[in-house]
C-alpha positions as CSV (number, residue, x, y, z in Angstrom):
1,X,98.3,62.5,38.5
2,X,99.5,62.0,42.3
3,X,101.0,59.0,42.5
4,X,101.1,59.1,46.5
5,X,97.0,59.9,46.5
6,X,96.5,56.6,44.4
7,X,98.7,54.3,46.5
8,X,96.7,55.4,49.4
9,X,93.5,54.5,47.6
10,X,94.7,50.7,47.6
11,X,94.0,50.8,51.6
12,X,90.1,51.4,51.5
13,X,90.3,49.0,48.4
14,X,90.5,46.3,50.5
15,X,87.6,47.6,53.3
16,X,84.9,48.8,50.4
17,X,81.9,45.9,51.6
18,X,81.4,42.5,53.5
19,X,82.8,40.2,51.5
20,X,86.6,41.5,50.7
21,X,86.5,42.3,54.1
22,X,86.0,38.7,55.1
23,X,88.5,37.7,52.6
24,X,91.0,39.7,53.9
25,X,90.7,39.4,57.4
26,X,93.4,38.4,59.6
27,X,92.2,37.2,63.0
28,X,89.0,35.2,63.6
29,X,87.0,34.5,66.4
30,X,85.2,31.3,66.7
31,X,82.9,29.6,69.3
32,X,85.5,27.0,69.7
33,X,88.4,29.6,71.0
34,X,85.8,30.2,74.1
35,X,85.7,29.0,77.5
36,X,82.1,29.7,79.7
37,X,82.5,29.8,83.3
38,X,80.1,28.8,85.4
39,X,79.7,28.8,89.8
40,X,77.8,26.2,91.4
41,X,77.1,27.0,95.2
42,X,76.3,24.4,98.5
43,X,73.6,25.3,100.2
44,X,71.0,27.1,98.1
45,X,68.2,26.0,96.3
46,X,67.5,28.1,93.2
47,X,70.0,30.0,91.0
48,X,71.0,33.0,92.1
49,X,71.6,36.4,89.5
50,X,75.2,38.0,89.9
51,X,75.1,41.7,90.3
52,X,76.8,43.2,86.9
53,X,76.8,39.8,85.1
54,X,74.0,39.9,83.2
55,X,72.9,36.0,82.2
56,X,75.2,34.7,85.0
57,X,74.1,32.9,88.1
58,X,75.4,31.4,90.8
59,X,74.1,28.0,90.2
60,X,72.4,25.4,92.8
61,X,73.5,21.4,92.1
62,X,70.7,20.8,90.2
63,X,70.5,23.9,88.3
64,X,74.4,23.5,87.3
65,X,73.3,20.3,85.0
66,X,70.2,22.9,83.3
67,X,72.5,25.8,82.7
68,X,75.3,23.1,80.7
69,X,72.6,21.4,78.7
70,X,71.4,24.7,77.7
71,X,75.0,25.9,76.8
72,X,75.7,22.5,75.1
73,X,72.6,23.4,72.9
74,X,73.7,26.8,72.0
75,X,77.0,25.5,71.0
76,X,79.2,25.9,74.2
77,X,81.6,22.7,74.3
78,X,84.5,23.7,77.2
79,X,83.7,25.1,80.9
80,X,85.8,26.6,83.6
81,X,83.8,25.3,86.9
82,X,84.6,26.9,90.3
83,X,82.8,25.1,93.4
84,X,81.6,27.2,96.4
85,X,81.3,25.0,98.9
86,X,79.1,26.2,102.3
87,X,81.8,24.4,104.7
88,X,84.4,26.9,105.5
89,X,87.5,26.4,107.4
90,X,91.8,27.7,107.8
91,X,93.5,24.3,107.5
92,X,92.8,20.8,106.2
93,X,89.6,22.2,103.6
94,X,87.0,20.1,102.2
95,X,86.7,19.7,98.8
96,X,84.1,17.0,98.2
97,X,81.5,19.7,97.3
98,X,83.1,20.5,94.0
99,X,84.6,16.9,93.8
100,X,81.0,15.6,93.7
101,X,79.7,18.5,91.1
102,X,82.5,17.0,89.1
103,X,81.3,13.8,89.1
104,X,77.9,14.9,88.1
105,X,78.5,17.1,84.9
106,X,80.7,13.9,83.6
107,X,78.6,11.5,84.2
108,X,75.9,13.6,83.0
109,X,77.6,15.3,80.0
110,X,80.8,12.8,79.2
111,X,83.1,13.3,76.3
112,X,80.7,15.8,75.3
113,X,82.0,18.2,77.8
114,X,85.5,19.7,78.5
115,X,85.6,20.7,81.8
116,X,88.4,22.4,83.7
117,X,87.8,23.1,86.9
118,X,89.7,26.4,88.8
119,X,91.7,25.2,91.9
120,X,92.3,27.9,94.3
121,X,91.5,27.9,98.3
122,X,89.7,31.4,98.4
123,X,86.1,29.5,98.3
124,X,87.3,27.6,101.1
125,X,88.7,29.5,103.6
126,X,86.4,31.6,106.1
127,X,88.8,34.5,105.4
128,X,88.5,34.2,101.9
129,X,92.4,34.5,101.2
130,X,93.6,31.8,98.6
131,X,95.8,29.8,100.8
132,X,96.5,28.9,104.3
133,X,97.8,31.6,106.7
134,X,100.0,31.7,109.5
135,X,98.6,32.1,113.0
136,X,99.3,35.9,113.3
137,X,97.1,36.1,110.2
138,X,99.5,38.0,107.9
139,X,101.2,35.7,105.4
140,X,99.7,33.5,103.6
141,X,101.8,30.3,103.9
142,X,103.4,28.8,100.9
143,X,103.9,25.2,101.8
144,X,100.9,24.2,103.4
145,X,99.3,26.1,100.9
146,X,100.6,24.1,97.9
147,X,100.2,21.0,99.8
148,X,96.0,21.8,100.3
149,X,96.2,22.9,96.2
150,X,97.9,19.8,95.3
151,X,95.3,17.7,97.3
152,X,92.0,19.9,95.9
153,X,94.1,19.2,92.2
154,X,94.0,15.3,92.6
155,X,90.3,15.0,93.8
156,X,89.1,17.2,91.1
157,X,91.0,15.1,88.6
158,X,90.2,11.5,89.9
159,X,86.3,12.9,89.8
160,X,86.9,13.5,86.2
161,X,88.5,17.0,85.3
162,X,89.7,16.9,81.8
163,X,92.2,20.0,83.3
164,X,93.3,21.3,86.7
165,X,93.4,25.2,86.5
166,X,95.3,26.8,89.8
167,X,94.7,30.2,90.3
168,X,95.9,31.2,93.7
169,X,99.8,31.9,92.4
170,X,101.6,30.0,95.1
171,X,105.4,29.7,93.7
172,X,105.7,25.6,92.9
173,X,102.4,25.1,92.8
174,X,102.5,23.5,89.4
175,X,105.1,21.4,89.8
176,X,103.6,19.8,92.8
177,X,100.3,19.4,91.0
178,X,102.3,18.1,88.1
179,X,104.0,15.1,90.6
180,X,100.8,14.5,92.5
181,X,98.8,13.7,89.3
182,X,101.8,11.9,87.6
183,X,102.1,9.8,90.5
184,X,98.2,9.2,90.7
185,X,98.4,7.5,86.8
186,X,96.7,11.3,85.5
187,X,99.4,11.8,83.5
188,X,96.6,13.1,80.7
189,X,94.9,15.7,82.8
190,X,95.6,19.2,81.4
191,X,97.4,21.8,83.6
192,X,96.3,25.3,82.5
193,X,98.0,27.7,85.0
194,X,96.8,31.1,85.8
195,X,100.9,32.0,85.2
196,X,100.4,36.4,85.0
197,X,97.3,37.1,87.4
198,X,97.7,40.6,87.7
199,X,96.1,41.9,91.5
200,X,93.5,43.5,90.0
201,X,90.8,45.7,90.5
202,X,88.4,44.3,88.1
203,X,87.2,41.1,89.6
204,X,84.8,42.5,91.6
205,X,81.6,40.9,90.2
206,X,83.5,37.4,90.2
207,X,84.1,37.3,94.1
208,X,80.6,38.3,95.0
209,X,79.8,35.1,92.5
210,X,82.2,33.0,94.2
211,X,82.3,34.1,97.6
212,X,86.5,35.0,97.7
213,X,86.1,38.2,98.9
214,X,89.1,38.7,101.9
215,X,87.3,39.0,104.4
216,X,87.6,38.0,108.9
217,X,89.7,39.4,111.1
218,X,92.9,38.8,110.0
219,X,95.9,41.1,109.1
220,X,96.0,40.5,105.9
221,X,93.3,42.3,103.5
222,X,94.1,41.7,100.2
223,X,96.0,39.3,97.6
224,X,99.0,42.0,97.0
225,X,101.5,39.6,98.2
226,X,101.0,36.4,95.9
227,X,99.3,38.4,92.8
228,X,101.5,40.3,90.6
229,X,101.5,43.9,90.9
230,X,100.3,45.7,87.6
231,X,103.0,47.9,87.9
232,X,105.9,45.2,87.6
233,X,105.4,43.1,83.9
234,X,108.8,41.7,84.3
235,X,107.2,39.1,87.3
236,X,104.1,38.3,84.4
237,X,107.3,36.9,82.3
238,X,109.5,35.0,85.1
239,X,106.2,33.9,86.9
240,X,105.0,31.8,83.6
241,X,108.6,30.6,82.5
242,X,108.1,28.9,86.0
243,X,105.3,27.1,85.5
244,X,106.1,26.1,82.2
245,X,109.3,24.4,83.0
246,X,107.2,22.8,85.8
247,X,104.8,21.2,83.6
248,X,101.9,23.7,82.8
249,X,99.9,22.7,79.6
250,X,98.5,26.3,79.1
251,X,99.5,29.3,80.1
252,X,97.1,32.7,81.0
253,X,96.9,36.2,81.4
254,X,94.6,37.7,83.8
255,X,92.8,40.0,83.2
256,X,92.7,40.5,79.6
257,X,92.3,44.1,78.3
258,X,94.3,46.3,80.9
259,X,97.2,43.4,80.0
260,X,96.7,43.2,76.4
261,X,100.9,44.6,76.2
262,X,101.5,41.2,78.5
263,X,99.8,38.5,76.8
264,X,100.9,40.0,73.4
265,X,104.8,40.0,75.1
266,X,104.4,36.5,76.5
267,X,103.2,34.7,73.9
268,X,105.5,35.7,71.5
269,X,108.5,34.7,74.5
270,X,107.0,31.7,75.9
271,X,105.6,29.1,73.1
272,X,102.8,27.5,74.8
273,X,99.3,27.4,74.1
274,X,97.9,31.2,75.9
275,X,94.4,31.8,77.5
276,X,93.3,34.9,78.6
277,X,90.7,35.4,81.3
278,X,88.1,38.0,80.2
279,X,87.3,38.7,83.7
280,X,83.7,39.6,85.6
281,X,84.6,43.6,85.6
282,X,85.5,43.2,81.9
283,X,82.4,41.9,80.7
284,X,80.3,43.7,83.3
285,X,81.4,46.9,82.1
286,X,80.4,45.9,78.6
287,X,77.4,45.1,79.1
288,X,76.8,48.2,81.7
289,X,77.5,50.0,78.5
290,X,75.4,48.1,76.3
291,X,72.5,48.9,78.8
292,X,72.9,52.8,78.4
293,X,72.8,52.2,74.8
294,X,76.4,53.8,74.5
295,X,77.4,50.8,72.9
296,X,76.2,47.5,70.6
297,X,76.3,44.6,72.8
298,X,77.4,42.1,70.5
299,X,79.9,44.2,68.3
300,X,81.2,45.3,71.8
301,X,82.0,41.7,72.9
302,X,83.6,40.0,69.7
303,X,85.8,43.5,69.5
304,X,87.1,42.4,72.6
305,X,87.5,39.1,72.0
306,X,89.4,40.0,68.7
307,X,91.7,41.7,70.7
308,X,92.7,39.0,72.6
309,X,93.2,36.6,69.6
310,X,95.1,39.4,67.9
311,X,97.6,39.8,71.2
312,X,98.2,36.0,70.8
313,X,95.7,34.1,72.7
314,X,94.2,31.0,71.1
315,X,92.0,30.5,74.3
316,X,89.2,33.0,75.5
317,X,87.9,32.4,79.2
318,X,84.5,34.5,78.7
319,X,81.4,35.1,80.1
320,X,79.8,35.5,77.1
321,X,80.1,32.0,75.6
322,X,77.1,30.6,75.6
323,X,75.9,33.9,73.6
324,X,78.8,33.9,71.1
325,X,76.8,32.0,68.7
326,X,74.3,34.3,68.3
327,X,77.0,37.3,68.9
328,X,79.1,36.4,66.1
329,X,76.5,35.8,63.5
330,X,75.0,39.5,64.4
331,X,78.5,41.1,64.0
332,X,78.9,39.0,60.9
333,X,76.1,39.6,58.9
């Protein structure tokens, strides 16, 4: 008898039906590793259906408080808010929009609710760049740019953020955050820090949602100067030992499956708890193919998700939260 043949045998041993499988698995996805983000938009009236995202709206102020109590009931406990906000300006933003939506959800939702809320200036800024820029309109100004983010971080978290997440990758940002809440007695509000936001071409979808396109007359025309370039990792590792040392809670990689190599690199390097941001090309593209039948929708989604839990993350930033109840018990059946 072939002793090789039989000790290959032992593999499919293991994946005959259902229930060894479950007993042997390694990772696991649950509804409490996700994070559903939602938009909520000054100025409009009625939700509004984002191109590519199917089941995600851009929400009005009233319909913001429907969509959560929905989620709530379908099992969805943490959100990632972003405000849009109708006032646009280059210096000295307003950011009682989102300030005040803040207020609402926790007064609404309370402990119930986590809420993190994203802190970044591109909503803000009438040429859509996510910071301040100088007056020949091709830099984007650090300072002044951390100063505005600092500002935006404190009013979010004196509304009631349970966690500040900044996303425009200004160098010092965190630290300043860090000081400003520390100094305003919030020493408890989270910091998760978008630490290795790659300059991306799959966030599409997400800045039609959130109105961050760069757009105007200005020099500048895209974010290659303050995201990191996908062609240079090594910034993805200095960029988030950074923020870490300046205070960052959580740590993230974004976007998730053309960085699986860098969240599965850093989170082995840097021991902090790691999100990863499933971003609006990510799951549009899933569910494109899921609409040409070329692939099962919810087997499609929890695949992906396993592969972020299985390159290290612990957080998921998806989309598809509020359907991962129903998601998960199809693919586990």
């Amino acid at each position: 008898m072939d002793n090789t043949v039989n000790k290959g045998l032992s593999f499919r041993r293991l994946r005959q039906n259902p229930a060894i499988r479950e007993l042997t698995k390694e990772i696991y996805v649950l509804g409490e590793h996700l994070i559903q983000p939602c938009f909520v938009v000054d100025g409009i009236n009625h939700r509004e259906p984002v191109p590519g995202m199917n089941g995600v709206f851009r929400e009005s102020s009233d319909s913001i408080l429907q969509q959560i109590e929905t989620d709530v009931e379908a099992g969805v406990r943490k959100f990632l808010l972003f405000g849009v906000p109708s006032k646009k300006s280059t210096r000295n933003l307003d950011f009682s929009f989102t300030a005040k939506q803040i207020s609402e959800i926790k007064r609404r939702f309370g402990k119930d609710l986590f809420l993190a809320v994203d802190v970044c200036l591109c909503s803000s800024t009438e040429h859509g760049q996510c910071g301040v820029l100088n007056d020949t309109g091709d830099h984007v100004e650090n300072a002044e740019t951390v100063d505005e983010l600092s500002r935006a971080a404190l009013q979010y978290a004196q509304a009631g953020a349970d966690c500040i997440a900044p996303s425009d990758m200004m160098d010092g940002r965190v630290g300043a955050i860090r000081a400003s809440l520390d100094k305003a007695g919030l020493e408890q509000t989270i910091i998760m820090s978008y630490s290795a936001k790659f300059n991306s071409r799959f966030y599409g979808p997400f800045r039609l949602a959130a109105d961050s396109a760069p757009k105007g007359n200005v020099i500048l025309k895209d974010r290659a100067t303050y995201q990191i370039d996908p062609a240079r990792p090594t910034d993805a590792l200095v960029s988030s030992i950074r923020d870490s040392d300046e205070g960052a809670d959580i740590l993230m990689v974004k976007p998730g499956l053309p960085y699986l190599d860098i969240l599965a690199k850093l989170s082995k390097e840097i021991p902090r708890p790691w999100a990863v941001y499933e971003v609006s090309g990510e799951y549009a593209a899933i569910e494109l193919l899921a609409e040409k039948g070329l692939i099962n929708q919810a087997a499609g989604h929890v695949e992906a998700w396993t592969s972020f839990m299985r390159a290290g993350a612990s957080i998921i930033i998806t989309y598809g939260a509020r359907y991962a109840r129903e998601w998960l018990k199809q693919v586990n059946q």
